[in-house]
C-alpha positions as CSV (number, residue, x, y, z in Angstrom):
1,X,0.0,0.0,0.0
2,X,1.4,3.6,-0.7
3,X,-0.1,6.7,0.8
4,X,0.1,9.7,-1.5
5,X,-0.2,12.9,0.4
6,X,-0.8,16.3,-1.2
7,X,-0.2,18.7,2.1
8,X,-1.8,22.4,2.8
9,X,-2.5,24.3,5.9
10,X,-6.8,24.2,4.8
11,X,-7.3,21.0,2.8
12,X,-4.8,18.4,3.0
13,X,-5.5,15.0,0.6
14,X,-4.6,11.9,2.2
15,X,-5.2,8.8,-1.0
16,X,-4.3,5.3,-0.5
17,X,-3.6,2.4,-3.7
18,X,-2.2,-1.1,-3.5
19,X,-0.5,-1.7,-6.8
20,X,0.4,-5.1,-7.9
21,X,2.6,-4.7,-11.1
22,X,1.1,-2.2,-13.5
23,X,-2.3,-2.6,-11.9
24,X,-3.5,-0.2,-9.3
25,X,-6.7,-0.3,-6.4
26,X,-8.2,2.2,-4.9
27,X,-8.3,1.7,-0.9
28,X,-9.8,5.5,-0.1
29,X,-9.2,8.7,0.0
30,X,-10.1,11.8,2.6
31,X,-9.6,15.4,2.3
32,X,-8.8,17.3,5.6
33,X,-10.3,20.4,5.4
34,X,-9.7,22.8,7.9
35,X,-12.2,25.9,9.2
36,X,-10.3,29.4,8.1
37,X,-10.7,30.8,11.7
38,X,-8.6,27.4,13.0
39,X,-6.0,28.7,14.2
40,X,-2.0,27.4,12.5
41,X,-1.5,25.0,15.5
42,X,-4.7,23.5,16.0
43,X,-4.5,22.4,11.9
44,X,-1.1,21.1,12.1
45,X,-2.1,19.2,15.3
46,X,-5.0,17.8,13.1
47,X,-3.5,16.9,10.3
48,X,-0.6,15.1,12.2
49,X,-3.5,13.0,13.6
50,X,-5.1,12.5,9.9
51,X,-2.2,11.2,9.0
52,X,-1.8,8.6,12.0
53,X,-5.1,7.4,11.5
54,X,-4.6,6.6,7.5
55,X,-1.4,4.8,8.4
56,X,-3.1,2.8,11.5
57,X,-6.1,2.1,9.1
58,X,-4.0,1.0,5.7
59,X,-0.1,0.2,6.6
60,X,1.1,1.7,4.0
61,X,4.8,0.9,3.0
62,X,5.8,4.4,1.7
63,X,4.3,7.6,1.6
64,X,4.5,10.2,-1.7
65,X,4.4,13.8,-1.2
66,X,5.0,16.6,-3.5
67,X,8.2,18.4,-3.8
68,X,8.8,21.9,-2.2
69,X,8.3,24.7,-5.2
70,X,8.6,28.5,-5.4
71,X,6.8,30.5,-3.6
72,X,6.6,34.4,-4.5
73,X,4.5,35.0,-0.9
74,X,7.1,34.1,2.2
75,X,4.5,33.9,4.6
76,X,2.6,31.0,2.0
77,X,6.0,29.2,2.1
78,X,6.2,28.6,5.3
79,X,3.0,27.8,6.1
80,X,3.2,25.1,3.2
81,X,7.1,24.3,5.0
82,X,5.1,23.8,8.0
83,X,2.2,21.3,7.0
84,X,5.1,19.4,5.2
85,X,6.9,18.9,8.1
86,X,4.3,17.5,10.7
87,X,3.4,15.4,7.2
88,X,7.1,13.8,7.3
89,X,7.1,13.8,11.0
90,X,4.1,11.8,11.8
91,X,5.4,9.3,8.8
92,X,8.5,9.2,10.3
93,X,7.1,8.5,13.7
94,X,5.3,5.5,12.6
95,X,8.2,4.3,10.4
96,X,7.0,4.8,7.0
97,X,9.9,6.1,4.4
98,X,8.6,9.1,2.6
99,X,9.6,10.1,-0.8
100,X,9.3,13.2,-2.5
101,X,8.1,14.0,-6.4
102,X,8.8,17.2,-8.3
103,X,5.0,18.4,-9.7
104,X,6.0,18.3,-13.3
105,X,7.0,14.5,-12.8
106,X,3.7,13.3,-10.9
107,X,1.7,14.9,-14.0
108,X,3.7,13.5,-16.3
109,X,3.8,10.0,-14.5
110,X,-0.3,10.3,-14.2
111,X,-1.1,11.5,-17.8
112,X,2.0,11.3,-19.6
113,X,2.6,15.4,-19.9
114,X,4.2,17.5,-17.4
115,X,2.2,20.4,-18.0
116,X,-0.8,18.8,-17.8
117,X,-4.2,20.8,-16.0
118,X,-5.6,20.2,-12.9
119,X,-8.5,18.5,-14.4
120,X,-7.0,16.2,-16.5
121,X,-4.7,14.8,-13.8
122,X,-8.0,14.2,-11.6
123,X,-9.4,12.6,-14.5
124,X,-6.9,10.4,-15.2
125,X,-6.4,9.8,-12.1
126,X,-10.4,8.5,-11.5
127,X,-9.8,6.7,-14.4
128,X,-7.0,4.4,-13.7
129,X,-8.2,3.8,-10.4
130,X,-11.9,3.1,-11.3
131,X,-13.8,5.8,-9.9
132,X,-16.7,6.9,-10.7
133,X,-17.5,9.4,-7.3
134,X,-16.5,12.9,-7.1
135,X,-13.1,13.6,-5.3
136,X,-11.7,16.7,-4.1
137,X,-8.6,18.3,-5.8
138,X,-6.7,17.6,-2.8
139,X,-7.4,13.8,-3.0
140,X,-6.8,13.3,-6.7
141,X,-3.6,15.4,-5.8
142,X,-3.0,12.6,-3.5
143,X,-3.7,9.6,-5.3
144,X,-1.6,11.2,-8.0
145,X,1.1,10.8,-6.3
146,X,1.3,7.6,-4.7
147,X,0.8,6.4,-8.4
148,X,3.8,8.7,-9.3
149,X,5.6,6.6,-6.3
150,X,4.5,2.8,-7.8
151,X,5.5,3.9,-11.4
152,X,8.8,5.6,-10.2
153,X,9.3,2.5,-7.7
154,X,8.5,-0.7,-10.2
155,X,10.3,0.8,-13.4
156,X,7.0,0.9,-15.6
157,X,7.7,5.0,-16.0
158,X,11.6,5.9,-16.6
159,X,10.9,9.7,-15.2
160,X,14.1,9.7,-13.3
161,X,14.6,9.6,-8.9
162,X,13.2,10.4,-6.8
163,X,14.4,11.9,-3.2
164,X,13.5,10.4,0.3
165,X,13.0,13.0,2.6
């Protein structure tokens, strides 16, 4: 089982596949969504225990999460740097290696461009994994890259490293 994990301070998706060779399962997927007058602590405490729960509920035996990009707002940054970090912490706590994927290369590994839109990731994305309900961004986010992980992991996508964090 891999757990992908796209991670923001408001709406962090948690998705969850077993892959066996080239063929993929969806186990679930949850979006964390957090109240705009939560205050910073009270999130990151919350999503650190959204995390625990999807690794107590599924094992997983990796976790994917996106690579740190540019930010032109500081403040944004390090918010983002901070939702990251309990991310890899409460992983890290509970054993599970996590690996990081540059955005261009989870697109690319999901629809075969690295420029792809939003929607056509998610669409590919409910496609591969046979699902026919409506998922948030954030989940598809997710589940995009925990199937980044299995095709950078098995060898079925050549789309270069990726970096344990």
């Amino acid at each position: 089982m891999i757990l992908g994990i796209d991670a923001s301070l408001r709406g962090t998706g948690i998705g969850v596949l077993e892959a066996a060779g080239s063929r993929f399962r969806y186990i679930e997927s949850v979006r964390l969504k957090m109240p705009q007058k939560l205050r910073l602590s009270e999130c990151l405490r919350r999503i650190h225990e959204g995390i625990i729960a999807a690794i107590e509920r599924c094992s997983p035996e990796a976790a994917a999460l996106e690579g740190a990009f540019y930010f032109k707002n500081a403040k944004t940054a390090m918010i983002l740097g901070q939702a990251r970090g309990v991310v890899v912490e409460a992983c890290a706590s509970q054993g599970i290696p996590v690996y990081e994927y540059a955005p261009k290369r989870v697109k690319q590994a999901v629809t075969g461009y690295g420029t792809a839109q939003k929607h056509q990731v998610a669409k590919m994305v409910c496609s591969m994994l046979g699902i026919s309900e409506e998922l948030s961004d954030d989940e598809t986010d997710a589940l995009a890259l925990a199937i980044c992980h299995v095709h950078g992991s098995t060898g079925l996508e050549q789309l270069g490293g990726s970096k344990e964090v």
